[in-house]
C-alpha positions as CSV (number, residue, x, y, z in Angstrom):
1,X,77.5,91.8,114.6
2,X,78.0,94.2,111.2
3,X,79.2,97.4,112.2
4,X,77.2,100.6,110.7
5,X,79.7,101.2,107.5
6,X,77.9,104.6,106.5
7,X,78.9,105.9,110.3
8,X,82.8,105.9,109.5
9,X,84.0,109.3,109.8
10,X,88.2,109.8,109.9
11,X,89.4,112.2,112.6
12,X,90.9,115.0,111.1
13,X,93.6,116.9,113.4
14,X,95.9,120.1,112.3
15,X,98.9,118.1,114.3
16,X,102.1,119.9,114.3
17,X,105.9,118.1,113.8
18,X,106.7,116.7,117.4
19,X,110.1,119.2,117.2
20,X,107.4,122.1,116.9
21,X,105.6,121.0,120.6
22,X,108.7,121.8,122.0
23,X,108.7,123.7,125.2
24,X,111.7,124.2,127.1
25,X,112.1,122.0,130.7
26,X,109.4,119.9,129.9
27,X,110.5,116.5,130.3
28,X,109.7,113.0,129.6
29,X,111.8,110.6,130.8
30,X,114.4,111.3,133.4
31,X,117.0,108.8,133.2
32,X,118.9,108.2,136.3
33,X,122.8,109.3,136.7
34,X,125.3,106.9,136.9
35,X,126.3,105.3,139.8
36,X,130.0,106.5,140.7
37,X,131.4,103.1,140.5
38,X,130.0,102.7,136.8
39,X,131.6,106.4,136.2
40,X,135.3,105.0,137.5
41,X,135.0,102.0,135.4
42,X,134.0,103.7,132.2
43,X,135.3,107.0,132.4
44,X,135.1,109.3,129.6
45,X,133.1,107.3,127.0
46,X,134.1,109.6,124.3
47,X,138.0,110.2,125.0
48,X,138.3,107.3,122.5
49,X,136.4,108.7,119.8
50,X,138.8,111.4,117.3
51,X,137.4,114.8,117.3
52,X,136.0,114.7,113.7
53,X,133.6,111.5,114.8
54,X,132.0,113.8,117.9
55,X,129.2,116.3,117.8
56,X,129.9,120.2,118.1
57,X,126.6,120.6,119.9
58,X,123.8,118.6,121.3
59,X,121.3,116.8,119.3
60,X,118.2,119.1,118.5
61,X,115.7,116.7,120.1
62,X,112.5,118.6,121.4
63,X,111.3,118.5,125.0
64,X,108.3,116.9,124.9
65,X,106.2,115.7,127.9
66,X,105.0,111.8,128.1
67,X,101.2,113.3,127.7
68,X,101.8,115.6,124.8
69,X,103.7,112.6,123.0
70,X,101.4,110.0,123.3
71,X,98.3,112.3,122.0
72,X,100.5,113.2,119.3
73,X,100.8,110.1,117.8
74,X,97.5,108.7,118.9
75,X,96.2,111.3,116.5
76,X,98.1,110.4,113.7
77,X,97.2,107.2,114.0
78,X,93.3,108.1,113.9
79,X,93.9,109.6,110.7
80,X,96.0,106.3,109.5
81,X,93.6,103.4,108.0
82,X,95.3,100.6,108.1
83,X,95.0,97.0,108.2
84,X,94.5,96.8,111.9
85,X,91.5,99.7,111.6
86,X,90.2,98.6,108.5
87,X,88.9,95.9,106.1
88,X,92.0,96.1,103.6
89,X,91.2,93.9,100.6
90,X,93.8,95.4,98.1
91,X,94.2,93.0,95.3
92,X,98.2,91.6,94.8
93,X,98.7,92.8,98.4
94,X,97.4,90.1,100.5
95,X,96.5,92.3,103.1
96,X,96.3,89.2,106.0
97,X,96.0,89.6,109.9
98,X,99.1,89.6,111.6
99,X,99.9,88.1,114.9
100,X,100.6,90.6,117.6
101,X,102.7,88.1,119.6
102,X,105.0,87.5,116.4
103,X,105.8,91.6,116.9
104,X,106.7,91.2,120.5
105,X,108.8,88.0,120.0
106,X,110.8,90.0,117.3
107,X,111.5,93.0,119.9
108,X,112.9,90.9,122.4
109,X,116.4,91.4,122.9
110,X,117.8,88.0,122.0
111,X,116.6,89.1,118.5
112,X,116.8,93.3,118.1
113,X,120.0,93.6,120.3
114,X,122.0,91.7,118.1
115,X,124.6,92.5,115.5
116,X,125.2,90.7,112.4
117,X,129.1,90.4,112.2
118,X,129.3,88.5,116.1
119,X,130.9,85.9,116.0
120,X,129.1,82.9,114.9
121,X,129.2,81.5,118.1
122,X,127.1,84.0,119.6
123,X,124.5,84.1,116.6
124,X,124.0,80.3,117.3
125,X,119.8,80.8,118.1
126,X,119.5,83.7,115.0
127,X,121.2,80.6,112.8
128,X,119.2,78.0,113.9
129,X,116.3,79.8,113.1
130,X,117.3,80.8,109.6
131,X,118.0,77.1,108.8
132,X,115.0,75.7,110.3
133,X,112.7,77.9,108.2
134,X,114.6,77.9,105.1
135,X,114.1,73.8,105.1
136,X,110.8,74.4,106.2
137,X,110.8,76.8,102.9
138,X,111.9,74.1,100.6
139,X,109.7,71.7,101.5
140,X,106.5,74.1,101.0
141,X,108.1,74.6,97.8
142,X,109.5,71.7,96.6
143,X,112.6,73.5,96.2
144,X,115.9,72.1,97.5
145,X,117.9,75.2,98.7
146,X,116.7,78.8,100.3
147,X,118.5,82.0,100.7
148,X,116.1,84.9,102.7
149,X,118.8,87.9,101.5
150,X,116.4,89.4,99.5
151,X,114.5,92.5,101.3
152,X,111.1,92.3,99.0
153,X,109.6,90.7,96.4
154,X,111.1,92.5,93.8
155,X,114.5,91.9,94.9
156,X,113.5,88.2,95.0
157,X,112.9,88.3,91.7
158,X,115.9,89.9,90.6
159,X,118.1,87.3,93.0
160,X,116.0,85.0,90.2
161,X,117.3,87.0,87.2
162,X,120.4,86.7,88.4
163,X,120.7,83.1,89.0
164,X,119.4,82.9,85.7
165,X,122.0,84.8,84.1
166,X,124.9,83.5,85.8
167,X,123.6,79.8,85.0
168,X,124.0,80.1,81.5
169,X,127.3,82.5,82.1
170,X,128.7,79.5,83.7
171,X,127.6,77.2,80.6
172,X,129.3,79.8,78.0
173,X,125.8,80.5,76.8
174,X,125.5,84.0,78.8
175,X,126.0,86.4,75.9
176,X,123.5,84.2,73.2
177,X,121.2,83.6,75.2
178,X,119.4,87.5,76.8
179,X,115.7,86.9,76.8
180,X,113.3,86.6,79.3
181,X,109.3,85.5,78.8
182,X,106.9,86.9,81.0
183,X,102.9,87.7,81.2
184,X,101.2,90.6,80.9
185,X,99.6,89.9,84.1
186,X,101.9,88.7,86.0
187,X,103.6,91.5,88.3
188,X,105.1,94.6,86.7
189,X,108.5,93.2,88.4
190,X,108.4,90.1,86.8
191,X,109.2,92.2,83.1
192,X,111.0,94.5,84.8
193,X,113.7,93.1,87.3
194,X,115.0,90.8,83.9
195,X,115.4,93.8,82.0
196,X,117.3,95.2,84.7
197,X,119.6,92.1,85.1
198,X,120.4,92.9,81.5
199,X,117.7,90.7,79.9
200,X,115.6,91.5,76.7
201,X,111.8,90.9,77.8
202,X,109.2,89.0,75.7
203,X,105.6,89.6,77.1
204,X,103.1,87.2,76.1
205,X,99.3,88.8,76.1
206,X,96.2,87.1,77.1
207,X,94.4,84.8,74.9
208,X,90.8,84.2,74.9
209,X,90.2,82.9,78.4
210,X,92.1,85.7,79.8
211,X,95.7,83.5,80.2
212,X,98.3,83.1,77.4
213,X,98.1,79.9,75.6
214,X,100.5,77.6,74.5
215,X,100.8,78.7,70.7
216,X,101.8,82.3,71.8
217,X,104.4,80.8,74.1
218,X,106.2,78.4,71.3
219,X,106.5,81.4,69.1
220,X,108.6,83.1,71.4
221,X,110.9,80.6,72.3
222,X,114.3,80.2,70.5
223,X,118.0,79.7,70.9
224,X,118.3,83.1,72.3
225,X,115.7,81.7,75.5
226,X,117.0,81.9,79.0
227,X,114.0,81.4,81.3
228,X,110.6,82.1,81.7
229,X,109.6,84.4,84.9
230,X,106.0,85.2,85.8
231,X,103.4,84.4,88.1
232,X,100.7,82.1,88.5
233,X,97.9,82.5,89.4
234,X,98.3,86.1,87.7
235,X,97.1,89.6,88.7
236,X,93.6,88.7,88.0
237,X,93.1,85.4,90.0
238,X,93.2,83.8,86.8
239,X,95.3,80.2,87.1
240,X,97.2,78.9,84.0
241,X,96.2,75.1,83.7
242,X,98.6,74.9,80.6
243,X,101.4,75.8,82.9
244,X,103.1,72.4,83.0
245,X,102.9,72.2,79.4
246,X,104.7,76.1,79.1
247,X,107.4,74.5,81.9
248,X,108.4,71.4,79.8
249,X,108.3,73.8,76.4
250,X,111.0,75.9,78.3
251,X,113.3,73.7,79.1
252,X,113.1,72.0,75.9
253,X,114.4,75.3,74.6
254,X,116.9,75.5,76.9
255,X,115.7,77.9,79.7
256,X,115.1,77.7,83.2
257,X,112.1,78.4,84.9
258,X,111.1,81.0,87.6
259,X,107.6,80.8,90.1
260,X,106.8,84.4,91.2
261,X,104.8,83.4,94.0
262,X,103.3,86.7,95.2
263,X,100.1,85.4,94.8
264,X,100.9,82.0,96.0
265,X,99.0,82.1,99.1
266,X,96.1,80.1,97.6
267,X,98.3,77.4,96.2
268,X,99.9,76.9,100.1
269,X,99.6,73.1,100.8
270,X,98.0,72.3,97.6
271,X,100.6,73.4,94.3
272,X,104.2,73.3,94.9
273,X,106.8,75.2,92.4
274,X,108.9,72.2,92.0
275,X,106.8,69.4,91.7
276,X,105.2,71.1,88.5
277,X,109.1,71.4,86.8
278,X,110.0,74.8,88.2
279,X,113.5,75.5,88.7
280,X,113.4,78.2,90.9
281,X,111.1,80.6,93.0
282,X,110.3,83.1,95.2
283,X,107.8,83.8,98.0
284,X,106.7,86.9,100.2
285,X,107.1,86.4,103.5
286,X,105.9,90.0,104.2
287,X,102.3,89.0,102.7
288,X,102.1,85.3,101.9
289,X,103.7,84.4,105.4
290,X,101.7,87.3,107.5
291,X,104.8,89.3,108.0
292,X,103.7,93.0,107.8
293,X,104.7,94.7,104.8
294,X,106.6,97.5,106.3
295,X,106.1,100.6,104.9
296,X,108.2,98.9,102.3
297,X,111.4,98.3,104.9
298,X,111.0,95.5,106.4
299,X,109.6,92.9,103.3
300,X,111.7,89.4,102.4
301,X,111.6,87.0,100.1
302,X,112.7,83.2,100.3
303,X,114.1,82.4,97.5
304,X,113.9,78.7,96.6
305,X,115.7,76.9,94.1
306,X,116.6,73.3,93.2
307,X,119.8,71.8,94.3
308,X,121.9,72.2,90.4
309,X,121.4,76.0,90.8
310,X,122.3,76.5,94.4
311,X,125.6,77.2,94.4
312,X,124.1,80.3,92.3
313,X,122.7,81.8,95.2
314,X,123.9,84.7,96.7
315,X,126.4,84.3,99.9
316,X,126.7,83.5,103.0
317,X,124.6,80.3,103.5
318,X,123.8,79.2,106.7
319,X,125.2,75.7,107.5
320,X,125.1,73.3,109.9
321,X,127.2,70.0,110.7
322,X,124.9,68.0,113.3
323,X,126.4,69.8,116.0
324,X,127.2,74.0,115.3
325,X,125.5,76.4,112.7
326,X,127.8,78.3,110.8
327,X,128.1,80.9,107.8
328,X,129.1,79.8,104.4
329,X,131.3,82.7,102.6
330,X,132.6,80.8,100.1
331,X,131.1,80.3,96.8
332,X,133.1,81.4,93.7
333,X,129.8,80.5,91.5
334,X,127.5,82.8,93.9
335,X,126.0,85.9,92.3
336,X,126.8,89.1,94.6
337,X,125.4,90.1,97.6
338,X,121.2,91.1,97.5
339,X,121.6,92.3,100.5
340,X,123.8,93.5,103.0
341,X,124.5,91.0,105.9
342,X,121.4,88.4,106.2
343,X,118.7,90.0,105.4
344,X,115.8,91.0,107.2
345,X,116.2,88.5,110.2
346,X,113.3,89.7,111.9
347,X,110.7,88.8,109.3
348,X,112.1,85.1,108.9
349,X,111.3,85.0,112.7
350,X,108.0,86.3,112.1
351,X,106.8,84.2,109.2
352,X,108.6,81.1,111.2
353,X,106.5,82.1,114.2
354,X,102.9,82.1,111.5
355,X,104.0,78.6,110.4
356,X,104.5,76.8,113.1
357,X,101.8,77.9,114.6
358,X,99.5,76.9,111.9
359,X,101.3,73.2,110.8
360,X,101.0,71.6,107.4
361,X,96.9,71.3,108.0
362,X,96.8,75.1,108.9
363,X,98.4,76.3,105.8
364,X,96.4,74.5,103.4
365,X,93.5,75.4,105.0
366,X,94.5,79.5,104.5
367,X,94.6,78.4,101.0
368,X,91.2,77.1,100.9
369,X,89.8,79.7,102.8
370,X,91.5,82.3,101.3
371,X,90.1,80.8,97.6
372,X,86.7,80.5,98.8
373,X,86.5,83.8,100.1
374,X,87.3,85.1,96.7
375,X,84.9,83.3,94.9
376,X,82.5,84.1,97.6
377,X,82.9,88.2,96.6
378,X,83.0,87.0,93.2
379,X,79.5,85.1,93.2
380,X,78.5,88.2,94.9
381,X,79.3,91.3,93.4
382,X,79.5,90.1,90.1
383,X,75.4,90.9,90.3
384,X,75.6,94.5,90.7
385,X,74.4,96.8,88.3
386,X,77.8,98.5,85.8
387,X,80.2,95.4,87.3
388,X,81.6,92.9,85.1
389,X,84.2,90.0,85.3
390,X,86.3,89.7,82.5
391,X,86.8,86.5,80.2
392,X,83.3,85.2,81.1
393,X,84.4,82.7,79.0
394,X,86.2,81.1,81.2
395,X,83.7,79.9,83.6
396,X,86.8,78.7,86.4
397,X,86.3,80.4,89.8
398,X,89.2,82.9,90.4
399,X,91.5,82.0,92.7
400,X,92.4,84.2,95.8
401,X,91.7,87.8,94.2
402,X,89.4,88.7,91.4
403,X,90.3,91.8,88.7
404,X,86.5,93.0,88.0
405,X,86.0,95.8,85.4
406,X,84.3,99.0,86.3
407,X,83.5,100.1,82.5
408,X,80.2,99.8,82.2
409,X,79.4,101.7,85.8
410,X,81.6,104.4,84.0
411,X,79.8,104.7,80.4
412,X,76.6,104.4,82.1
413,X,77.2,107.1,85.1
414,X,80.7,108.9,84.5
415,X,81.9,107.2,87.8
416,X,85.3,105.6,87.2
417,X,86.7,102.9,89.0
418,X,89.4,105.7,90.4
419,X,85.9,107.4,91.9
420,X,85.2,104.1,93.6
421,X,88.4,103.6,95.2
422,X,88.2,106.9,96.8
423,X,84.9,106.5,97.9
424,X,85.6,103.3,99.8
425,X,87.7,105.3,102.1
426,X,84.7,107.6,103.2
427,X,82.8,103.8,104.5
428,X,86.2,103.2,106.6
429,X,87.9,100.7,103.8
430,X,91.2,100.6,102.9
431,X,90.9,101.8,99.3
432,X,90.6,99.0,97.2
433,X,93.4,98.4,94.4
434,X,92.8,99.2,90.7
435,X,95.3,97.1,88.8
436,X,98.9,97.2,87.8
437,X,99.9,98.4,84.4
438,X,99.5,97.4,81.5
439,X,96.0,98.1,82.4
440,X,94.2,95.7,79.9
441,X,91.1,95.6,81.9
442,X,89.1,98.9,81.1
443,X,88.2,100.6,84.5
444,X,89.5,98.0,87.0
445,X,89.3,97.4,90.6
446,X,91.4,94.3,92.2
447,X,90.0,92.9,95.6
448,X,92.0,89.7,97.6
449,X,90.4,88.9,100.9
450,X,92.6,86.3,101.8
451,X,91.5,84.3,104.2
452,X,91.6,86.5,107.3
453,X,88.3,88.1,107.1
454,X,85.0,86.7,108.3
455,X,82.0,85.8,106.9
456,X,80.6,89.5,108.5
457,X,83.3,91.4,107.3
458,X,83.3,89.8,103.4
459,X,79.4,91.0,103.6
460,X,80.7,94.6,104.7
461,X,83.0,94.5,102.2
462,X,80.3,93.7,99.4
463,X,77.7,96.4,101.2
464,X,80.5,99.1,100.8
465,X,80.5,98.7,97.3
466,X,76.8,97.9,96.7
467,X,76.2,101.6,98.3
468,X,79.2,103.1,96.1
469,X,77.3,102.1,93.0
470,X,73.8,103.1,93.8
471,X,75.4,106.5,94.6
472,X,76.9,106.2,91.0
473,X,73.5,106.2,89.6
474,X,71.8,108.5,92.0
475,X,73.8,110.8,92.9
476,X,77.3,110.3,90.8
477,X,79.0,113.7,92.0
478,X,79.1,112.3,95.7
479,X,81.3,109.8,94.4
480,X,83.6,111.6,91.8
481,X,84.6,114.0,94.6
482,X,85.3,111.5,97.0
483,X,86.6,111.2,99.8
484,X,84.8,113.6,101.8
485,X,85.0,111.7,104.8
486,X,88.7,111.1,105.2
487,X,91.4,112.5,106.8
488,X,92.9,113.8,104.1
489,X,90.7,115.5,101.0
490,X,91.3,114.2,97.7
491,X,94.8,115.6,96.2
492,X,94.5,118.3,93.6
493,X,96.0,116.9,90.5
494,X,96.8,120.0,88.7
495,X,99.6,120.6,91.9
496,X,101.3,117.5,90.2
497,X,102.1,120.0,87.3
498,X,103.0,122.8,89.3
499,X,106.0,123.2,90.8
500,X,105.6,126.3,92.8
501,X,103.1,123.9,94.7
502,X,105.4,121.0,95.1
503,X,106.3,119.9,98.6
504,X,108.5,116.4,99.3
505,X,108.2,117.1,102.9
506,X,105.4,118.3,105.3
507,X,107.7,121.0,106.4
508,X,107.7,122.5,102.7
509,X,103.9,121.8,102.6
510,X,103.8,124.0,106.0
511,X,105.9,126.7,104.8
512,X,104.2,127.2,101.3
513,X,100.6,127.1,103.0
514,X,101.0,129.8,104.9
């Protein structure tokens, strides 16, 4: 059954800091005292500690009862809209469901309780999994070696950079050869994480079907080549068919070649990075693999790469003999450390968890689902009035998000596609996405359903936007002073500029309201 999208209305609550609903004596959890036996053995806890390392008073923590905390953050999260409140559909995201019981495995104590410098011997289960996955990693990559050190996507790109870099270092070539090709449509990181490994960056625009071709690609090449480092399919769902071709041009040149596969998840169990000449890779767990993304702390990316640049990758290893797993320190080629210790364990376990409960057959069919679920929005909303797809020309289905344009909605009504996105939040979406930059595409909105969502909820997700763009034509100022529905009303841009309004914390905000 469809749910009512023009019912959605966000709560809206004037909720304090939880230090300001302190009230002295209230109370809520009393721990119990120590028994006396437990006292004798332990003793004074801190007499070990030197006087510099203790506190001078007690922590301020407010006094809070169990009632007044859970309605505290019960409210927030009513004016939170979120993945699991919401159809979220933001393009480059890949905004998929994740497993509940993949959260509570991760909490258990055999994972959260431990420490990363134990002795190995005592990490033997945190090891085991770590190696499972990352040859469980190479195979759905076609990649020989896997390190999961780096904490995001962007740092999985870098860790690429830098195995670049140190590849031709170690062939003398280092200092000759310092540039990167990329896409304009391929993440933002992909330019930007070479230039900060050092790299000069060579961006190659979109040709006629909406891809770069082949000619553009041969006049950048040179001696001065070290890699090329973008992904496909790009930001706009368009797939590269020339991309074996661009693969073989690069190494001809000299270069290696890097997959960003951030928007791999409709290639899983159907493209493979190294079977197409690749020489190295990357893949979100924290989207891709179902992890949660985090709030941006909790991400990691597998990085894959062929056995000739492995001892590149950044240390320790995990090993194992047959019998023991272990740690590999050692590695006087290895780039430094991503990451401190191994990386955001928990999200391996996670991702490991979404596998394996899926098998081979599972993952390709998220592919498929997730690519005809785009193409399904695509057949669909690429009929409404002011929407266009760019590159009609090329008559390919998208792959597993679309990049529509918004322009003519804006030169026909004055509604941009920044008035849309705001209005989806008032039907109880998850704003959609507009696009990265360079923004090519004039007035752009990015949508991925991935394969997640149902048949129902793909149809809510189209009705949302069919109602935004009748109000564009009937009733435009509804929408350009969206949302009016939301938690939160639309920020004042013109605070941006002053900075007598300016508040980085909700304490300033609090202060300067009043």
């Amino acid at each position: 059954m469809k749910r009512d999208v023009g019912a959605f209305h966000a709560a809206r609550w004037a909720e304090p800091l939880i230090r300001d609903l302190h009230t002295p004596g209230e109370r809520g959890v009393l721990p119990p005292e120590p028994e006396a036996a437990i006292r004798t053995a332990v003793k004074d806890p801190l007499a070990a500690l030197p006087a510099s390392a203790r506190r001078q008073a007690p922590p301020a923590l407010p006094s809070v009862s169990q009632g007044r905390v859970l309605r505290h953050y019960v409210r927030l999260s009513q004016m939170c809209v979120g993945v699991d409140a919401a159809v979220d559909m933001m393009g480059t995201c890949t905004m998929k469901y994740s497993p509940k019981v993949n959260e509570a495995v991760a909490r258990l104590p055999q994972m959260a309780d431990t420490h990363p410098l134990q002795d190995t011997s005592t990490l033997q289960g945190t090891l085991e999994l770590l190696h499972r996955f990352g040859r469980i990693m190479a195979e759905i990559s076609g990649m020989d070696e896997v390190s999961f050190q780096a904490a995001s996507g962007a740092q999985g790109i870098y860790t690429n950079a830098c195995i670049i870099r140190a590849y031709h270092e170690q062939r003398g070539e280092g200092g000759r050869r310092n540039e990167i090709v990329t896409t304009a449509f391929s993440h933002p990181i992909d330019a930007a994480a070479p230039a900060v490994a050092g790299y000069r960056v060579i961006t190659l625009m979109p040709g006629p079907l909406g891809r770069p071709d082949v000619a553009a690609l041969k006049a950048a090449l040179s001696e001065r080549t070290a890699g090329l480092q973008l992904a496909n399919p790009e930001d706009t769902g368009v797939f590269n068919s020339d991309i074996r071709e661009m693969v073989d041009l690069v190494h001809k040149a000299g270069g290696l070649c890097s997959y960003d596969q951030a928007n791999g998840n409709g290639l899983l169990g159907i493209l493979r990075a190294g079977d197409i000449g690749f020489d190295l890779c990357q893949y979100n767990l924290h989207k891709t693999f179902s992890a949660p993304h985090g709030s941006m702390g909790l991400g990691c990316a597998a990085v894959c790469v062929k056995q000739p640049l492995a001892r590149f990758l950044p240390r320790p290893l995990v090993t194992f003999d047959g019998r023991r797993y272990g740690l590999d320190a050692d590695g006087p080629d290895a780039i430094d450390r991503i990451r401190g210790f191994l990386g955001n364990v928990q999200t391996v376990l996670k991702a490991y968890g979404w596998v394996m409960s899926l098998g081979a057959e599972g993952l390709r069919a998220v592919a498929e689902t997730a690519v005809l679920n785009s193409n399904y929005l695509l057949a669909r909303l690429r009929r409404l009035r002011g929407v266009d797809i760019p590159w009609p020309a090329n008559k390919t289905h998208r792959l597993e998000q679309v990049r529509y344009s918004f322009e003519r909605l804006l030169a026909e009504t004055g509604v941009s596609a920044a008035n849309v996105k705001l209005r989806t939040i008032d039907y109880g979406m998850q704003h959609v996405f507009e696009s990265h930059v360079p923004r090519l595409v004039a007035e752009p909105i990015t949508i991925e359903p991935g394969e997640s969502y149902t048949l129902d909820e793909l149809d809510e997700c189209v009705e949302i936007i069919e109602r935004i763009v009748a109000e564009a034509y009937e009733k435009p100022e509804v929408v350009k002073t969206a949302p009016h529905r939301a938690s939160v009303p639309v920020v004042d841009e013109a605070a941006a500029h002053d900075p007598q309004r300016w508040a980085f914390t909700w304490s300033a905000w609090d202060r300067k309201r009043r």
